[in-house]
N, C-alpha and C positions, 0 to 999 in steps of 0.2 A: 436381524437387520433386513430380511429378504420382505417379511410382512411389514416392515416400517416402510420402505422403499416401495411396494408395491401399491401400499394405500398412499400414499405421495403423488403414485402415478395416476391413479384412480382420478386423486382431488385435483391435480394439473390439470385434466380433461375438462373438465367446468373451468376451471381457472381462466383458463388459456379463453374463453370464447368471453369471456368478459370483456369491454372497452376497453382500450388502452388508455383513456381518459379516465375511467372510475380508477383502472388499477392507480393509475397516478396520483389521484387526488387522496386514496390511502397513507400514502408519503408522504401526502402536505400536512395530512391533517395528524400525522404522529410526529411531525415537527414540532408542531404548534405544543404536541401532549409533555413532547420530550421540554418543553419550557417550563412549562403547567406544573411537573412532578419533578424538576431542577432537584428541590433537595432531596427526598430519596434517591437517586439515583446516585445523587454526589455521596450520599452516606452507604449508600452499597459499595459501591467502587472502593472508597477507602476501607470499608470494612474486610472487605475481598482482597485487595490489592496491599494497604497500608501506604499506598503511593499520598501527595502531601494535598490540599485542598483544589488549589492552585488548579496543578492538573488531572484532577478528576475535573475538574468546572469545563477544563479547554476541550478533556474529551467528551461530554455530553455536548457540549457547544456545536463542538464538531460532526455528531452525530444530525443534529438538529439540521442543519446548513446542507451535508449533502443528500437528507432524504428531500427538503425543501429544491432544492437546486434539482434534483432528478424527477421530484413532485411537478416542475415547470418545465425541464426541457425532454423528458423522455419521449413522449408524445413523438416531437420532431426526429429524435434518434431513430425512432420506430416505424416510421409514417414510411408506405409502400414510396420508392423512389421510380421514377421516368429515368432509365438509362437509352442512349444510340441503339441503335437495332442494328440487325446483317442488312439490310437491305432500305434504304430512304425512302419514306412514307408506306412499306409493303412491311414492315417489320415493327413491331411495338413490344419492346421488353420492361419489363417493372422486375425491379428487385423489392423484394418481402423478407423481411425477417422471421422467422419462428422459431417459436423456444425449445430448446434442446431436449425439457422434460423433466428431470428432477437433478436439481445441482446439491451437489453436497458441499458445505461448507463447513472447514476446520478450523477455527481461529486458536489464537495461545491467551497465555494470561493477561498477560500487560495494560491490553486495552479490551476489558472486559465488554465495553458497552457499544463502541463507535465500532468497533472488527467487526465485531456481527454484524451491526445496523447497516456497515457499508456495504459488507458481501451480499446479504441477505437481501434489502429492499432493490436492486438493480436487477437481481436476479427473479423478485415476485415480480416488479414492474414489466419485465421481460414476458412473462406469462409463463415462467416455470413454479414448480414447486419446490421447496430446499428442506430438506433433513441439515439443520446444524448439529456440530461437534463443539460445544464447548471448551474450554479447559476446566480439568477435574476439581482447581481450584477457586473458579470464578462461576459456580452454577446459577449462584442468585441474580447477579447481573442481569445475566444473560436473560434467564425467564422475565427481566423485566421489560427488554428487547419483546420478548414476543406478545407479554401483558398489552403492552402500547398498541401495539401494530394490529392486535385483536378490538382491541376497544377503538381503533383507530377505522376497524369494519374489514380485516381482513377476513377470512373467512375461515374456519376452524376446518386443521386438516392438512391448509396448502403448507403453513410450516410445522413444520415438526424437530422441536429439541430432545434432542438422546443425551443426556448426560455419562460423565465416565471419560469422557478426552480422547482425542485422538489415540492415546495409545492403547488402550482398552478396543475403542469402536472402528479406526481408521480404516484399517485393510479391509472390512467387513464395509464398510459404505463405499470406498474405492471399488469396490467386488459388482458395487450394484448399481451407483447414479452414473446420470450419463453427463456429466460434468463437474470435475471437483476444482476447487477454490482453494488454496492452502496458505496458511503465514506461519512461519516458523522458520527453524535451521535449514540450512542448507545440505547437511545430510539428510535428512529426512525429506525434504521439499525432493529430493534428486530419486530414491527410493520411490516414492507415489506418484513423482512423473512416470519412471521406468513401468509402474503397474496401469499407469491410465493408457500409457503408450501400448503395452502389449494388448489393452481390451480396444484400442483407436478412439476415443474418448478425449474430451477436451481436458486441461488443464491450464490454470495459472494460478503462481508462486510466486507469492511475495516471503522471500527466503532474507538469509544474514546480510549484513554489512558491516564493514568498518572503515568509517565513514571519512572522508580530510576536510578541513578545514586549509584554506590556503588564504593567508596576511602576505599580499601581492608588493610590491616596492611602490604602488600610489595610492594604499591603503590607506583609510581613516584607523588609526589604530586603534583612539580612544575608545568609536563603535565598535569597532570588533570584538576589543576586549571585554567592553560590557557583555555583547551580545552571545559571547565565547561560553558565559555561564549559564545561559539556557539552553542553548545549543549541546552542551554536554552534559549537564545533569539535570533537566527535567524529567520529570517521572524518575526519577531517583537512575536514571539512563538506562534504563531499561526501556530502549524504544529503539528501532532498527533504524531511523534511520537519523539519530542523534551523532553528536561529532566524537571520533575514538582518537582519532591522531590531529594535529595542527602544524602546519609547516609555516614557516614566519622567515622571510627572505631577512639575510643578516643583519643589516643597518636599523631593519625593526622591532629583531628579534628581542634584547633587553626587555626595550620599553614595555612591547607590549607583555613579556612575562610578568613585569612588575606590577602592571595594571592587571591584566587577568587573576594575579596570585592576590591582590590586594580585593578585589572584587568579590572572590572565593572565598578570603579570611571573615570577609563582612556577612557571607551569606544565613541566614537564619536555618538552622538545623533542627528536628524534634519531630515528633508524632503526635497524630491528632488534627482534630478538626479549622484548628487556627489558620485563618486563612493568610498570615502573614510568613506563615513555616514556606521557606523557598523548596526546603528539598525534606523529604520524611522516607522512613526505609525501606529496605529492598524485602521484596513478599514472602520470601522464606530462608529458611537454613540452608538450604542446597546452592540458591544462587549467593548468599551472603556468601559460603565456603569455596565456591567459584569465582568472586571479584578477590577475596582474602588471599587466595590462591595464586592468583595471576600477579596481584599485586605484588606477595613475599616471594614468586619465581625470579621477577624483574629485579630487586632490590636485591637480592643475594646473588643475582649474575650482573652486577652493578648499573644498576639505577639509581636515579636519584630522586628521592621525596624531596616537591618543591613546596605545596601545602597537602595538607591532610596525611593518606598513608596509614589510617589505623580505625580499626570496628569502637564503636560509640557504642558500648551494654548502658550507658548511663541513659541513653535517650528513649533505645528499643533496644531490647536482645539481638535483631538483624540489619542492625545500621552501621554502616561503614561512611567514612568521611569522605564528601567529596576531596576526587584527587588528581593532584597535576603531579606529573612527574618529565624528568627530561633521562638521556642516556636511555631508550630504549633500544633494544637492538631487532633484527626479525628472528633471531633467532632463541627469541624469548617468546614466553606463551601469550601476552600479552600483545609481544609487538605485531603478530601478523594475524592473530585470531580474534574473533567478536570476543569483549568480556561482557556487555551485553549489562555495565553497569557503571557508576559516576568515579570516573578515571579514564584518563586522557592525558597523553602525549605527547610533549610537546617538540619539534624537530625546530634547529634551525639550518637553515639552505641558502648557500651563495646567491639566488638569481632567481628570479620568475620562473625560468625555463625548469632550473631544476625542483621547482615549487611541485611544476604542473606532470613534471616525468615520475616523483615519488608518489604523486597524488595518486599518477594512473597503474602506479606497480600493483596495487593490491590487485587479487583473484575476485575483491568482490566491486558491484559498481552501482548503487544503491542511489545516495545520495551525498553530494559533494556543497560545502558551501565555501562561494567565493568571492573575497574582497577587495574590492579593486574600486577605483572613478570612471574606469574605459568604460565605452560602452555594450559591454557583455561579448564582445567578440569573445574575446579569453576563452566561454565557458565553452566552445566549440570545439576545443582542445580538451575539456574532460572529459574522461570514458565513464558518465554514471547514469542512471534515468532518470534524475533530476539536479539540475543545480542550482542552487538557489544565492542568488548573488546581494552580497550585503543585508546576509539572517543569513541565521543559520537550518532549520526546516521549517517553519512553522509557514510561510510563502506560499513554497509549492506545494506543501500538502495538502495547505488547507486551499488551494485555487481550484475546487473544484470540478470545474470546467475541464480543466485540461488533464492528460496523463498522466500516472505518477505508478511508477515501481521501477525495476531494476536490469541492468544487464549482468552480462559475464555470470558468476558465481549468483549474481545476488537476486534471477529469479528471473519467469517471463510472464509475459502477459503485463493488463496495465488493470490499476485501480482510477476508477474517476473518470468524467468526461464521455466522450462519443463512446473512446472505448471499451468503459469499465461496464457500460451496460449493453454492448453489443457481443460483448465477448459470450455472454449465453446465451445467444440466438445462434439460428444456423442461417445463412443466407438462403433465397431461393430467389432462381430465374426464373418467371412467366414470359415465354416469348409468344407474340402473335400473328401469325402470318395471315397476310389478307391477298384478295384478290387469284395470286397465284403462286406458288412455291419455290423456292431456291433448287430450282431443276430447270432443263429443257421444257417447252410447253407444247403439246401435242406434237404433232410429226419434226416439229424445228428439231434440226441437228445439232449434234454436241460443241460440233464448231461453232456454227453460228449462235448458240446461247453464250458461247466463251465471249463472242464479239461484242454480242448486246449487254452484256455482264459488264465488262470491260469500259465501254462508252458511258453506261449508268453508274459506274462507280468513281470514274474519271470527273465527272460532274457535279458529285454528289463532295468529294475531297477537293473539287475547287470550292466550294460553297462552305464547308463546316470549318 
């Protein structure tokens, strides 16, 4: 890793003196490619993944949208800023961004194609160079990420794919770049801060969640309920920041079970390329035997399967049924831990208030979707880094513009926006002092600079 890292650093140095215009327009124009080559991409993804047509399409979609969106606004993120100086009209300070140097990027399986795209081009934009870590099960993907981005005129060198996954390569690239990027568990995400923190290195984590859903007492139920079914089993719910629990204040709680579970029973099930398949299975034996898991912990410390509840070998050998259940407790594996797959539970609660106090018990605070007619005051009261009010994620993820990741357990730093590509730069102050210095001037006494200091600063904060 020490020679992958060091020719990284090599290629940054040319990288970095390039326009920030050209780097930009490499992003616009592997937007356009990522449209151009739609269906491979969509046929990797499911090949890789087995997730259902659907959302392989949302996630190349979404890949397209924020290299496009950072293709247009980076420029302005980047551009030397005019900030107040020490001193009115003697002082001239510009803040300058520069790039940290080589960011390493860890994505997981889930979202083979958009993870990378999104860590990766913010961070070339920036004028760094990036060594990605793929997941050991999504390699092809990923190379088609950099295919693009090469043919797009990036320049052979500035990124660099090491395949073998985070757990193979991790420590070893944490050992060496001078900023790491991580999506995964929140064990692990907590482990590679501790190592970036002891080298003083940057980091951000986009770590677990699990997730609420809150059916307010002025809720549209009927939407909700619809909406209750992407929001928890897209991508077969394997998505962080997808809905695990639901709380539905009592007078609405029936109804909408009855719609939600009737909306479920109708859902189209199966693997394969069929673009009308809603939900298709989960990527391996490990995670099918860890939603299996969690499911039969809840159900023998009594839970109750309200649809679904059981593995489908008739569809795929790794498919499990979408599933609602109610009677979860936290003292099940289920109730207070990511399962990190399509199963979701359902609460009901006396009152808004205690909607919004269950919502904010969990450790993690990711993403929350909330239904209500108010006008968003409510979500001021959630503890999560995104809420997405009447939908479930698909809003604020995909609003590029603005911030999106997590507090508490579920991560820091932000993806998206101002921040997501200023987070690999370092700031710098150029201050310029003219005429004469922030001291005494020739024989003037320290008193009387205190005085004339004093008079011009007086003057200067009547005016600004």
């Amino acid at each position: 890793m020490h020679d992958i890292v060091q020719r990284a650093r090599s290629a940054q140095r040319d990288w970095e003196r390039v326009p920030i215009r050209e780097r930009a327009a490499i992003a616009r124009r592997f937007s356009r490619l990522v449209y151009r080559h739609q269906t491979e991409i969509l046929d990797s993804i499911q090949h890789e993944t087995l997730k259902n047509r659907l959302s392989a399409f949302e996630e190349a979609v979404d890949a397209a949208q924020l290299a496009h969106f950072y293709g247009r606004r980076a420029t302005g993120f980047l551009r030397p800023s005019r900030r107040k100086g020490a001193i009115p009209f003697l002082t001239r300070a510009i803040e300058y961004h520069r790039p940290v140097g080589v960011v390493g990027v860890i994505t997981p399986w889930n979202y083979p194609f958009t993870l990378p795209a999104s860590d990766v081009i913010p961070a070339l934009i920036a004028g760094n160079s990036v060594v990605l870590l793929p997941d050991a099960a999504t390699p092809a993907t990923a190379d088609i990420v950099e295919r693009l981005l090469l043919e797009a005129g990036l320049p052979k060198g500035v990124l660099t794919i090491v395949h073998g996954g985070g757990r193979v390569h991790g420590d070893a690239l944490v050992a060496e770049a001078d900023f790491i990027m991580f999506t995964g568990s929140t064990a692990v995400g907590r482990t590679v801060a501790e190592k970036c923190a002891a080298r003083l290195i940057g980091f951000s984590g986009e770590l677990g969640g699990k997730n609420p859903m809150l059916v307010l007492s002025d809720a549209d139920v009927s939407a909700a309920a619809r909406a209750a079914v992407r929001s928890c089993f897209s991508n077969s719910g394997q998505l962080c920041v997808s809905i695990e629990r639901i709380y539905v204040v009592n007078e609405l709680h029936d109804r909408f079970l009855t719609e939600f579970s009737e909306q479920v029973r109708d859902m189209k099930l199966g693997a394969g390329s069929d673009w009308e398949i809603d939900m298709g299975p989960l990527i391996s034996v490990a995670q099918f035997e860890r939603v299996f898991s969690q499911v039969a912990d809840a159900v023998a410390r009594g839970a109750h399967v309200v649809v679904g509840g059981k593995p489908r070998p008739d569809l795929a050998p790794t498919f499990f049924e979408p599933t609602i259940l109610t009677g979860v407790t936290d003292d099940m594996s289920l109730g207070a831990g990511e399962t990190f797959g399509p199963v979701v539970a359902v609460y009901r609660v006396v009152d808004d208030t205690e909607a919004i106090r269950r919502a904010n018990s969990s450790e993690y605070g990711l993403n929350a979707s909330l239904w209500t007619r108010r006008d968003g005051s409510v979500s001021q009261e959630i503890r999560s880094g995104t809420v997405t009010v009447n939908e479930g994620f698909s809003a604020s993820w995909a609003s590029h513009g603005a911030p999106m990741g997590g507090v508490k357990s579920s991560g820091m730093g932000r993806r998206h926006g101002r921040d997501g590509i200023l987070k690999y730069t370092e700031a710098q102050t150029v201050a310029t002092q003219r005429l004469f210095g922030i001291a005494p001037v020739g024989t003037q006494s320290n008193y009387s600079y205190s005085k004339m200091l004093n008079r011009l600063l007086a003057v200067w904060n009547r005016l600004s």
